[in-house]
C-alpha positions in Angstrom: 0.4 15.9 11.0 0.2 19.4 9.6 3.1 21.6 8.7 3.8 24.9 9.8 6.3 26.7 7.2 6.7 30.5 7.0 6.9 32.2 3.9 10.3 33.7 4.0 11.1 30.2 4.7 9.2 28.8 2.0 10.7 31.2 -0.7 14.1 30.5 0.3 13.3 26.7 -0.3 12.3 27.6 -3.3 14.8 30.1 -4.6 17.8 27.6 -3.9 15.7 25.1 -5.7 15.1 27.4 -8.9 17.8 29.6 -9.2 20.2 27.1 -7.4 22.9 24.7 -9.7 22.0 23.5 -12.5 20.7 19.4 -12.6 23.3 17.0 -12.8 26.0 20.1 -11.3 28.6 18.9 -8.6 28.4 20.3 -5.4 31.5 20.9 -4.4 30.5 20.9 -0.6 29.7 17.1 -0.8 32.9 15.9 -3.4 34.7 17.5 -0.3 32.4 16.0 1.8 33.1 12.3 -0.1 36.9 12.6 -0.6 37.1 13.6 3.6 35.2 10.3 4.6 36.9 7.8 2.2 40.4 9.6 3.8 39.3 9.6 7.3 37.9 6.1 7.0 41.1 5.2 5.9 42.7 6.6 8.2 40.9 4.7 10.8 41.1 1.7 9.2 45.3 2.2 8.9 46.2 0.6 12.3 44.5 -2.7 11.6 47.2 -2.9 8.9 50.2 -2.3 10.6 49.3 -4.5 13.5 48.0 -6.9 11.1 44.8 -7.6 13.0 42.8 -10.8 11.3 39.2 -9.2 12.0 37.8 -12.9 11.2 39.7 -13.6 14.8 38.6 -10.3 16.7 35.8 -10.9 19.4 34.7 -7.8 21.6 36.4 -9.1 24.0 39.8 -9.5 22.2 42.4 -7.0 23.5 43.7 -5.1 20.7 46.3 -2.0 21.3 44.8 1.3 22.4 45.3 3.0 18.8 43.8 0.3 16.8 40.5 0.7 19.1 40.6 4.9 18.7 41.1 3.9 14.9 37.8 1.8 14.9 36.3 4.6 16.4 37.2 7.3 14.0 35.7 5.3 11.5 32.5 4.9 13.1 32.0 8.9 13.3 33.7 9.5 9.6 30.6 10.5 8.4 30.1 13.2 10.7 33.6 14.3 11.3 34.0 14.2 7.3 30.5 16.5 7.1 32.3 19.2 9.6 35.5 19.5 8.0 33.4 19.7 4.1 31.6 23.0 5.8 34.2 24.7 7.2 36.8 24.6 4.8 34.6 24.6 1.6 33.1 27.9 0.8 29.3 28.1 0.6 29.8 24.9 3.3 27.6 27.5 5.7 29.8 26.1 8.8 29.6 24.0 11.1 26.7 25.1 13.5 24.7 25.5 10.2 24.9 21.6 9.5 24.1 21.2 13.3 21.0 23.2 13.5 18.5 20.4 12.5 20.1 18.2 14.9 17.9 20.8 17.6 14.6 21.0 15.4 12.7 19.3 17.9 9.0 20.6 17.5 7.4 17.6 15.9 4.5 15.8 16.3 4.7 13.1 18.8 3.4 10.6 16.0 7.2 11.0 14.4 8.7 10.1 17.5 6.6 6.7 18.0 7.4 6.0 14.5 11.4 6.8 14.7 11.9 4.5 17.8 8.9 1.8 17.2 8.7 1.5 13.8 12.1 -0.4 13.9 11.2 -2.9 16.6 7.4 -3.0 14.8 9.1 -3.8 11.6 11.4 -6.6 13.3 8.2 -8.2 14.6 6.2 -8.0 11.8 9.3 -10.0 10.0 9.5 -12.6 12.8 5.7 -13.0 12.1 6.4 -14.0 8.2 8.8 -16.2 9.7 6.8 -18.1 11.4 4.3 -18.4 9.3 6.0 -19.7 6.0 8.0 -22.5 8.6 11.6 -20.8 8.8 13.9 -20.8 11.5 12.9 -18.5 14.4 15.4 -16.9 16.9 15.3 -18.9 20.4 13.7 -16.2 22.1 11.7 -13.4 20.2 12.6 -10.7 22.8 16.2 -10.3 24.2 16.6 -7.4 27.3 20.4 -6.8 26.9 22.3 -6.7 30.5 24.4 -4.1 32.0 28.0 -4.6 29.9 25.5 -4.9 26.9 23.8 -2.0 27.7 26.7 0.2 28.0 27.8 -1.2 24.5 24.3 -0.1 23.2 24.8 3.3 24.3 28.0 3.7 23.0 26.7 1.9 18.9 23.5 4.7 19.5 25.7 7.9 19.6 28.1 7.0 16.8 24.8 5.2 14.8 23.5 8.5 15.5 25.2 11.5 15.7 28.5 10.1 14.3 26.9 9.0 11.2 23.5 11.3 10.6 25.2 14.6 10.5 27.1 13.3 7.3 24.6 11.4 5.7 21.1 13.2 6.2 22.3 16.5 7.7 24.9 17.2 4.6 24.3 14.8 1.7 20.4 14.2 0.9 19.5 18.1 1.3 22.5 19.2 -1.1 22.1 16.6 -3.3 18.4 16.9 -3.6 18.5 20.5 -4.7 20.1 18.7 -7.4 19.2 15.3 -8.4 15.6 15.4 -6.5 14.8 13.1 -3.4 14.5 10.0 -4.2 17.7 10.3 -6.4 19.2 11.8 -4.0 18.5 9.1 -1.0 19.6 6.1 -3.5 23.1 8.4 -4.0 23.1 8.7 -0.3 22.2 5.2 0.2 25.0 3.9 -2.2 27.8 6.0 -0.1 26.3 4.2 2.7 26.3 0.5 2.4 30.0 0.8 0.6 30.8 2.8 3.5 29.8 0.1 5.8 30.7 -2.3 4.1 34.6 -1.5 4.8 35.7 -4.2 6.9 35.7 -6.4 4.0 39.6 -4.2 2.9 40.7 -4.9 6.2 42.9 -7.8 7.5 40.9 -11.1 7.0 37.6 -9.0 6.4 37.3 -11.3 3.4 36.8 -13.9 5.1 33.7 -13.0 7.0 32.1 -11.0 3.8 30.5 -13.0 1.0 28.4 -11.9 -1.7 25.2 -11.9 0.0 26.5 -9.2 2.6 26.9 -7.3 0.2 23.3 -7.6 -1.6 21.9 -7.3 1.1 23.7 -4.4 2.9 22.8 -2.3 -0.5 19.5 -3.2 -0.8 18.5 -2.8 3.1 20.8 0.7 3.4 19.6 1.9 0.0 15.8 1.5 0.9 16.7 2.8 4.3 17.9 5.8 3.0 14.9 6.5 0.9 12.5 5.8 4.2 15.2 8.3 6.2 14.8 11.2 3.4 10.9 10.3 3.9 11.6 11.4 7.4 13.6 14.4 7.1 11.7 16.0 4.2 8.3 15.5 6.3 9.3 16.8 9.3 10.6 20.0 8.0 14.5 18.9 8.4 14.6 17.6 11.5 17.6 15.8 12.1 16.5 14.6 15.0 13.9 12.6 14.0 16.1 10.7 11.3 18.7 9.9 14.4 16.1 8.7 16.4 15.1 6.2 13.7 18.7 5.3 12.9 18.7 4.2 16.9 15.4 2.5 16.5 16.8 0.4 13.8 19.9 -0.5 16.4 18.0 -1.1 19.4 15.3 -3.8 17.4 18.3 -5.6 16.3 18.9 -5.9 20.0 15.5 -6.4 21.6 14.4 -8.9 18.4 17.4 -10.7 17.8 18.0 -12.6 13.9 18.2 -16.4 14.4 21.4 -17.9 14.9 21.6 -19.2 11.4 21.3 -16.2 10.1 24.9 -15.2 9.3 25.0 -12.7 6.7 22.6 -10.9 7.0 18.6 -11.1 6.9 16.7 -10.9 3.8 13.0 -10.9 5.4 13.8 -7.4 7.2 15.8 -6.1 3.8 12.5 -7.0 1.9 10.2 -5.1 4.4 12.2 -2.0 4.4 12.5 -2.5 0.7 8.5 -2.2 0.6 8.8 0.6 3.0 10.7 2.6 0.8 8.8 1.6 -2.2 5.5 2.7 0.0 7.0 6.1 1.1 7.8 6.6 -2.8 4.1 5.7 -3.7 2.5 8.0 -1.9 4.4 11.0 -1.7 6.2 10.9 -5.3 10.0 10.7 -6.1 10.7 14.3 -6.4 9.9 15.1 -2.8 9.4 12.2 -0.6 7.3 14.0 1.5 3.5 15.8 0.7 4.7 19.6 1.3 6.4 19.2 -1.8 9.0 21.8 -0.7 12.0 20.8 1.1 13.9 22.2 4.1 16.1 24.8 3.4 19.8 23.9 4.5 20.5 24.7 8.0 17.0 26.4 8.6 14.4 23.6 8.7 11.1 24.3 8.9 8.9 23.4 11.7 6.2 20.2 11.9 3.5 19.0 13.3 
């Protein structure tokens, strides 16, 4: 896959890489960024307290009062809602249609889009395969078509997975933060925010009771790899957002199509390991500084195109 980059492009990569902060300076654009998602989380999470809601008791089919369910869904888009109100009230944020515009940088190779929606399901395969051959417990059917009702709840975990997540995590924090720290530095700070992000059912009404210590080892080292693979992504294809919420809905539909067996209840460390030696590979071959073989990266809200 070649890369087509112009060279006012190029040089404005590298002029906010050279003459940009200094290494180790905060960006105040992503403290906002931080301090907006813990508060909006929050936020979101706020109803389950005052109806005192035991999540160790919730099904999805449990009624539950019309604000506690818009509260669940704020917190599912807090990354990206977080990301919007960093750039427009921070100055030097760039706004709101800046942070957008990779989300539209759609010109890639076709090769990224096989990878961003296969690779998942590949991956999810490959781990059933190691499964089966070292004698552990297999799910009862290795491919699972979810039904209409399912379906529509698919949809629904794709766009906030996607959009409501991606715009705060790739689109705003690993290009900032990489001007600073570097890549991979920058994907493991990324990934950090984003497994104790996820991991915040655990403060909620009887949240405890369905987290244990392997949830969270797991969650960090699966999100924190993932988030190295995802920079991979984004720094290869010239910034293309896109591509990186593609993936992130790859990842969602394999966990439908290639179920986890049924003992598997926190967790599965077979899929954590591969996308642990997925980000270890990524690292390999195109070094920690970049993550990607241009050795440049996408200027913030002007990506660059790829092929």
């Amino acid at each position: 896959m070649s890369v087509c980059c112009s060279t006012e492009e190029h040089s404005r990569t590298e002029r906010l890489r050279a003459s940009g902060p200094a290494l180790g300076s905060v960006d105040p654009v992503v403290v906002a960024w931080a301090v907006a998602l813990v508060a909006i989380t929050g936020l979101g999470m706020l109803p389950l307290f005052v109806y005192q809601l035991d999540l160790s008791t919730l099904t999805f089919s449990t009624p539950v009062p019309v604000v506690v369910g818009i509260g669940i869904e704020l917190t599912a888009y807090a990354p990206t809602l977080a990301a919007f109100l960093a750039v427009k009230l921070v100055p030097g944020g760039g706004g709101v249609r800046n942070v957008l515009r990779p989300v539209t940088r759609w010109r890639v190779g076709v090769g990224w889009y096989v990878l961003a929606l296969a690779g998942p399901t590949a991956l999810f395969v490959v781990g059933d395969v190691i499964r089966f051959s070292l004698g552990l417990a297999l799910p009862a059917m290795w491919f699972a078509f979810p039904d209409l009702a399912a379906f529509g709840f698919l949809l629904g975990a794709l766009i906030a997975g996607s959009f409501g997540e991606e715009v705060g995590w790739r689109g705003l924090g690993q290009p900032r933060l990489q001007l600073r720290y570097g890549a991979l530095t920058a994907a493991i700070i990324v990934g950090i925010f984003w497994s104790a992000w996820h991991l915040w059912p655990a403060l909620a009404p009887g949240g405890l009771k369905t987290t244990d210590a392997s949830d969270v080892i797991l969650t960090f080292l699966r999100l924190g790899a993932t988030a190295v693979v995802y920079a991979w992504l984004y720094n290869s294809t010239g910034g293309s957002l896109l591509i990186v919420m593609l993936a992130h809905a790859g990842h969602n539909i394999a966990v439908r199509l290639v179920p986890p067996d049924a003992t598997l209840q926190h967790g599965d460390p077979v899929v954590t390991l591969l996308y642990v030696l997925a980000a270890a590979s990524v690292v390999a071959l195109t070094g920690p500084r970049w993550l990607n073989r241009r050795r440049t990266y996408p200027a913030i809200g002007h990506p660059t195109a790829a092929r």
